[in-house]
C-alpha positions in Angstrom: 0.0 0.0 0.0 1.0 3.5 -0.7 2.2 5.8 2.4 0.2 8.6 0.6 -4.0 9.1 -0.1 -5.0 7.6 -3.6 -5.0 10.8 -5.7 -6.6 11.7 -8.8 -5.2 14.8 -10.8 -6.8 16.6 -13.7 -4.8 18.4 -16.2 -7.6 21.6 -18.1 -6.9 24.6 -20.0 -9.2 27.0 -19.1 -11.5 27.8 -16.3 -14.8 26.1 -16.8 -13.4 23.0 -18.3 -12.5 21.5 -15.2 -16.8 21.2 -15.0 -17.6 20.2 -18.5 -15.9 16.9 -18.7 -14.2 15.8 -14.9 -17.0 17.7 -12.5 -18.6 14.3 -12.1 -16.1 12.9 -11.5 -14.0 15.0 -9.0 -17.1 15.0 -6.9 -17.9 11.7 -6.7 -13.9 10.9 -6.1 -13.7 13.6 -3.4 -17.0 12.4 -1.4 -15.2 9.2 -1.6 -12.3 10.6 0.3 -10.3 10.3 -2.6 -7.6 13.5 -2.8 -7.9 15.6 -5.7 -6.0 17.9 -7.4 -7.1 20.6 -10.8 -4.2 22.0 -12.9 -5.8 24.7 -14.8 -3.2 25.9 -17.3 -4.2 29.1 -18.6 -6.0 32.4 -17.2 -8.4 32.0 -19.4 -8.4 35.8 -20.6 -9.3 35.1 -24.2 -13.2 34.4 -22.8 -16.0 36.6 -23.1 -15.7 39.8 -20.9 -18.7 41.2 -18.9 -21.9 41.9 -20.9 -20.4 39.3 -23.3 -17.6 41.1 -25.1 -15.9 39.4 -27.2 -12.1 39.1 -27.8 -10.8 41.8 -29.9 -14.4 43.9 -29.2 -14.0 47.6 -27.6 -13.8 47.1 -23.8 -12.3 43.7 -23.6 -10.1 44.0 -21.3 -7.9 39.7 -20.7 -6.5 40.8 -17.6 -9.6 41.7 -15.9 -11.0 38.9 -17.7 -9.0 36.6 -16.2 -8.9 38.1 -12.4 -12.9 37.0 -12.8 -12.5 34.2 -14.3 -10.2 33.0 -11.5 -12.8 33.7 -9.0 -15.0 31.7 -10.7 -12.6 28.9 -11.1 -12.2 28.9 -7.1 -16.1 29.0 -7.0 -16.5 25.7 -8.8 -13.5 24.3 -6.8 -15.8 25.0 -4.0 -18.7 23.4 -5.1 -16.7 19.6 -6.5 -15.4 19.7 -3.5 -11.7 19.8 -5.0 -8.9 19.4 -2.8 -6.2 21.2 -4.6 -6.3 23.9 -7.1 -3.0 24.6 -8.9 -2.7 27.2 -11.8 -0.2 27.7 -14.3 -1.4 31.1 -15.5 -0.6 30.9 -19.0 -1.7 33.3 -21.6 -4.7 32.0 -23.0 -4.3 31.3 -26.7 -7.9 31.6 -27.8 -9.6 29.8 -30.6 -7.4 27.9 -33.4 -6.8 30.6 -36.0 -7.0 33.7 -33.8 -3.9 36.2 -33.6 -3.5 35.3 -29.7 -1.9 32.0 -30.9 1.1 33.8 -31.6 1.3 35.8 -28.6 4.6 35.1 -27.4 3.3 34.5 -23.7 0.4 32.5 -24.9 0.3 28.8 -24.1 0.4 27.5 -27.5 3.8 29.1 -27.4 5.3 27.8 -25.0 8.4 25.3 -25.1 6.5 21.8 -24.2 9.9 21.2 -22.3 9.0 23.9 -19.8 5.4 23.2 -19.3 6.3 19.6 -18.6 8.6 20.5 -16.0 6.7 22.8 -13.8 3.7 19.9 -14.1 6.1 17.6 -13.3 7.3 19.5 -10.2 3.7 18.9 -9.3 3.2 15.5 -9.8 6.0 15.0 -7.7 4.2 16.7 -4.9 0.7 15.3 -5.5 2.2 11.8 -6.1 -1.3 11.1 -8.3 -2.0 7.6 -8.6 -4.6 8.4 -11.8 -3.7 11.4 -14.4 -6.5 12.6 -16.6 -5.9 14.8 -19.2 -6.8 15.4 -23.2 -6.0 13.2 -26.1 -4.0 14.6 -28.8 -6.5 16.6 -30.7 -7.7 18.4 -27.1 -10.9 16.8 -28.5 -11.8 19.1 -30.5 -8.3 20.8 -32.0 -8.2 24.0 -29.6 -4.6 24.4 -29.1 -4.7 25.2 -25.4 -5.9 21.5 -25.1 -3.9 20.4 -27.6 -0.7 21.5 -25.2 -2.4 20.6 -21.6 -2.3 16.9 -23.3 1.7 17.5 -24.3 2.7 19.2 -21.6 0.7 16.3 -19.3 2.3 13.2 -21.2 5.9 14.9 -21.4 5.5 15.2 -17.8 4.5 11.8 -17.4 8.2 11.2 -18.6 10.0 13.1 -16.5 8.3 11.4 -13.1 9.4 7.9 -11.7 5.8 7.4 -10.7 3.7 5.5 -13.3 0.1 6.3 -12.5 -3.1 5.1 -14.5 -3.5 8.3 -17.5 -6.8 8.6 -18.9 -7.9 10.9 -21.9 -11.6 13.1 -22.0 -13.7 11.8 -24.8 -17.6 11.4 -25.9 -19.3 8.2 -27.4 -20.6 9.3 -30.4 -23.8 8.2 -29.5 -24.0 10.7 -26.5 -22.5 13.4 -29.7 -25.4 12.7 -32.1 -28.2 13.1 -29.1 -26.6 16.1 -27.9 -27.3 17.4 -31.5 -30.6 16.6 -31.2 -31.4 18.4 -27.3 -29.6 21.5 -28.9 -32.1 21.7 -31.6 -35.0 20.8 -29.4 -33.6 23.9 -27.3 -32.8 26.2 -29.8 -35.2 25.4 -32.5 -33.9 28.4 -34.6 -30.4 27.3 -34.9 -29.5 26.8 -38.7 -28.4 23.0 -39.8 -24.3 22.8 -39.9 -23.2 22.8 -43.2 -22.1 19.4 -44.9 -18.4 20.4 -43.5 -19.0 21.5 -40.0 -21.3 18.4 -40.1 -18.2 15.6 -41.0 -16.1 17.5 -38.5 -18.6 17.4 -35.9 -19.6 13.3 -36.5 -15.7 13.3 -35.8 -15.6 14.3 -32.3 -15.4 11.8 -29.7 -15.0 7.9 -30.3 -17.3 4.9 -31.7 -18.8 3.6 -28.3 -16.7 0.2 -28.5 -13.5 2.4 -28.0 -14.3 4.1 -25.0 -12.6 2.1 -21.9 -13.8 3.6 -18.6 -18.0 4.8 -18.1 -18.2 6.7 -15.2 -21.6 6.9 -13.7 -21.7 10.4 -11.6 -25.3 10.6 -11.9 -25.5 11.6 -8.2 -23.3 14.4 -8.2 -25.1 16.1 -11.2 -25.9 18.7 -9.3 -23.2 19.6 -8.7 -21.6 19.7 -12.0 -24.3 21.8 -13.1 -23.6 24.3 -10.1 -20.1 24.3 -11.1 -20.5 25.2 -14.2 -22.9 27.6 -13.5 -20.1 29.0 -11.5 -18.4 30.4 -14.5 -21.6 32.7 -15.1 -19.2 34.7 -17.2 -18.9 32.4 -20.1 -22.6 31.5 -19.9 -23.7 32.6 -23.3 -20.8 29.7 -24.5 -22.2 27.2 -22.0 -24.8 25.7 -23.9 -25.6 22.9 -21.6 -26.6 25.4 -18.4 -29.7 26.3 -20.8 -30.8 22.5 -20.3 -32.3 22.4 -16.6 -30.6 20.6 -14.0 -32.5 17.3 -14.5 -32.0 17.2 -18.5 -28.4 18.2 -17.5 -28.0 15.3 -15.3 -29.7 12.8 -17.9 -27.3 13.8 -20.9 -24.2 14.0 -18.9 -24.3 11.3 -16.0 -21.9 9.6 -17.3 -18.5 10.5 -18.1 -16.1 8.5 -20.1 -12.4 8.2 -21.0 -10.2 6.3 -23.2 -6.9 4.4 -20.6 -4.2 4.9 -22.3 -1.4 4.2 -19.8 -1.9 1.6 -16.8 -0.2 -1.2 -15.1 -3.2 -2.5 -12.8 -4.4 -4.8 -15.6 -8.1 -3.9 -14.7 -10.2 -5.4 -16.9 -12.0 -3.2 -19.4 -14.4 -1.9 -19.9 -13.8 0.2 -16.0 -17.0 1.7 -14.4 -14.1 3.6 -11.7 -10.7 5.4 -12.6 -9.0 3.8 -9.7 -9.9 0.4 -10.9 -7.2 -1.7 -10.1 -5.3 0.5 -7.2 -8.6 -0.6 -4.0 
C-alpha cells in the first residue's frame, strides 16, 4: 500500500473545463475521500468579458478577464469539493486561427519542455496515482488542449511514478443526441453545413473504443452548479440552458479512453481507480 492518499489529478486549459468533462467525477472521487487535485493551465483571458464582449471587441479587457474568471474557477473548486487547485497562469491562446496564438506568452507558445517540468514539479508533490488529461487533438483541436495533453504526457516522462493516464472523450452516441437536445432547445439554430457536419460526427469515439464509463449521476448537481459557477462564459455554456435534471440525464456519465496503466483492470472500467482498491 501507498504511504500517501490515492490521488486523482486533472490536467484543463481553461477555467470552466474542469466542469464540463471531470465535475462528475472529481465530486464523486472527493466524497469518496479520494484526494484531488485541478491544474488549470491558462488564465483564461481570451473568454468573453462582462456583458459578453468578445475578444478583440472595444472594452475587452484579458487581464480583468482573467482576475474573474479565477474567482470563478475557485467558485467551482468550492462546489466539486476539490482538494487542490493549482494554476499555471498561461496566456490564453484563444480559438485555433485567432492572432492570440502567436502571442509570445500564450500557451500554444510555450516550449512543451518547460510546461512539462513545472507539471512535473507537481506531480512529484501530488504523487497522483490516476492522471486525466486530453488526447491529442484536445478533443476538438483547440490548441490550449492540444498543449495541456503534451505538456501532461511529457510530464509523465519526466516522473518515476507511473500512474493510471486517462484521456476526455464522448461516445458518439452521446455526440449525435446532444445534436438533437440542442435543436429541441434552440429550434432556430441553422443545420451545420455538410463540412462542419463531418467534422462534428468526428468528435469523440465509436462507443466500442471508450474504456472507462463513469456513472456520476449523483453528483449532477453539482456539475451543473459548477458550471454555472463560470456565469461569465454562460452565453458559451450551452448545456446550463438544459435544466438541472435534463443536464444530469445527458451527462451522468463520463467517459475516458486508458491509455497508460499497469493495474491490468479489466475493461471496460466503471471507476478510474480500478485496479489501485
Amino acid at each position: 500500500m501507498n504511504d500517501w492518499p490515492l490521488t486523482l489529478m486533472a490536467v484543463h486549459a481553461h477555467p470552466d473545463d474542469e466542469a464540463t468533462g471531470t465535475g462528475g467525477v472529481l465530486a464523486q472521487y472527493a466524497a469518496e475521500g479520494i484526494r484531488t487535485v485541478l491544474v488549470t493551465c491558462t488564465d483564461g483571458g481570451c473568454g468573453d468579458g462582462p456583458g459578453g464582449v468578445k475578444p478583440g471587441d472595444p472594452g475587452h479587457d484579458p487581464a480583468a478577464i482573467a482576475r474573474m474568471r479565477r474567482q470563478e474557477l475557485e467558485a467551482s473548486c468550492e462546489i466539486l469539493k476539490i482538494g487542490h487547485l493549482e494554476t499555471l497562469d498561461y496566456a490564453d491562446s484563444g480559438m485555433m486561427g485567432w492572432a492570440t496564438n502567436d502571442a509570445p506568452d500564450a500557451f500554444w507558445q510555450t516550449p512543451v519542455e518547460e510546461g512539462a517540468s513545472r507539471l512535473a514539479a507537481l506531480m512529484r508533490r501530488y504523487r497522483p496515482d490516476v492522471v486525466v488529461t486530453y488526447d491529442e487533438n484536445g478533443f476538438y483541436g483547440h490548441p490550449d488542449h492540444i498543449q495541456a495533453h503534451r505538456i501532461t504526457m511529457a510530464a509523465l516522462e519526466l516522473i518515476d511514478e507511473t500512474p493510471k493516464v486517462y484521456w476526455t472523450t464522448m461516445p458518439r452516441s452521446a455526440m449525435q443526441r446532444f445534436g438533437e437536445v440542442m435543436r429541441e432547445f434552440a429550434g432556430d439554430m441553422p443545420e451545420p453545413d455538410p463540412e462542419e457536419a463531418a467534422a462534428l460526427a468526428e468528435i469523440g469515439l465509436p462507443d466500442e473504443e471508450i474504456t472507462t464509463w463513469v456513472d456520476i449521476t449523483e453528483f449532477g448537481g453539482q456539475k451543473f452548479d459548477a458550471l454555472a459557477a463560470h456565469a461569465s462564459q454562460g452565453e458559451n455554456i450551452f448545456f446550463l440552458q438544459m435544466g438541472r435534471e435534463k443536464f444530469t440525464e445527458l451527462m451522468g456519465v463520463e467517459t475516458f479512453v486508458r491509455v497508460r496503466d499497469t493495474t491490468d483492470a479489466d475493461l471496460p472500467e466503471t471507476d478510474l481507480f480500478a485496479g489501485l482498491r
